[in-house]
Structures are given as C-alpha cells and as structure tokens.
C-alpha positions in Angstrom: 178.2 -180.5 123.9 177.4 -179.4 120.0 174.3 -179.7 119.0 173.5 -180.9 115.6 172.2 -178.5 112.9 170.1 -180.2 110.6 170.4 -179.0 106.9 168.1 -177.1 105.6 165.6 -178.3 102.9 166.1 -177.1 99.3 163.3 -174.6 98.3 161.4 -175.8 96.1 161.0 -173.4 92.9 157.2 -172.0 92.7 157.0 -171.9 88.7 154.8 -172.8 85.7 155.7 -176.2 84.2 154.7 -177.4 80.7 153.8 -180.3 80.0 157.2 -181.5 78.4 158.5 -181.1 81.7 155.3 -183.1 83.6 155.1 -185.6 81.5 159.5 -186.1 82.9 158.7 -185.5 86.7 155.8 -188.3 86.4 156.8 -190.7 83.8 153.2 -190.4 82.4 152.2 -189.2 78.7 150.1 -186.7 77.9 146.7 -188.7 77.7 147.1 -190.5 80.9 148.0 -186.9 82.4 144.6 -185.0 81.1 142.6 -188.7 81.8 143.9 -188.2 85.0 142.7 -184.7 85.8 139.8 -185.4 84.2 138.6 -188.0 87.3 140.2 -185.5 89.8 142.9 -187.1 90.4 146.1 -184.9 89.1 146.7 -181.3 89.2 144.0 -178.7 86.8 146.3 -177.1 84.1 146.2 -173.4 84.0 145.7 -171.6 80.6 148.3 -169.4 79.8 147.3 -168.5 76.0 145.0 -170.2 73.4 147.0 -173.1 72.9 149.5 -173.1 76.0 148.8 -174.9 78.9 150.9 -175.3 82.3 150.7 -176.8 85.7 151.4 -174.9 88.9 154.9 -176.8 89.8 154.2 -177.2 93.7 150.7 -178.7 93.1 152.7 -181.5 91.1 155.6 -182.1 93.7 152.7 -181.8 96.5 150.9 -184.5 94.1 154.0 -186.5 93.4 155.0 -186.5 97.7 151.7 -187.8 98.4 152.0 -190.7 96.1 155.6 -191.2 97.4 153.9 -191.5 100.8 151.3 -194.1 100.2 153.7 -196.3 98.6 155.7 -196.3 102.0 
C-alpha cells in the first residue's frame, strides 16, 4: 500500500509590509487600520524612518487566519 504524502505548505515570506500593501491584504484604508491598532486590535507598525512605517507581514497573516477562523 502507498501512503499518501501530503503537500507541503507554502512558506510564508517573513518581510516588512507597507501599508499600500496592508491596506490590499485586508481591504481596510488607512484610518480604519491605525483606529484599529489604536484599540489593540490589529498589528503595532514598526518605524523604519521618520516618515516610513511598516507592519511585520506574519503578525498580519497570523491576524488575518484568526479572523478567517472565527468566521468558520
């Protein structure tokens, strides 16, 4: 008998994402994004410079599964 191999799971890329690229992956704009960290409730941005911010990408996707899950 063969076993079955399942595939493996695509790794997921450990990067900085801006906020162009956030505001994409969650379908929310800017202001709901920083209300949202505000209360807590979405990932803190990390400074990179004076007027650069970026978010660490598997916080989001972490962030994003977990809301995919209470949904189910």
């Amino acid at each position: 008998m063969s076993e079955e191999n399942p595939l493996p799971l695509p790794a997921v890329e450990h990067r900085i994402l801006r906020r162009d690229e956030v505001e994409a992956k969650t379908g929310f704009k800017r202001a709901h994004i920083y209300s949202l960290m505000r209360s807590g409730k979405f990932p803190q941005a990390i400074r990179l410079g004076i007027r650069a911010v970026g978010w660490d990408s598997l916080e989001v996707e972490q962030w994003i599964a977990e809301r995919r899950n209470q949904r189910v």
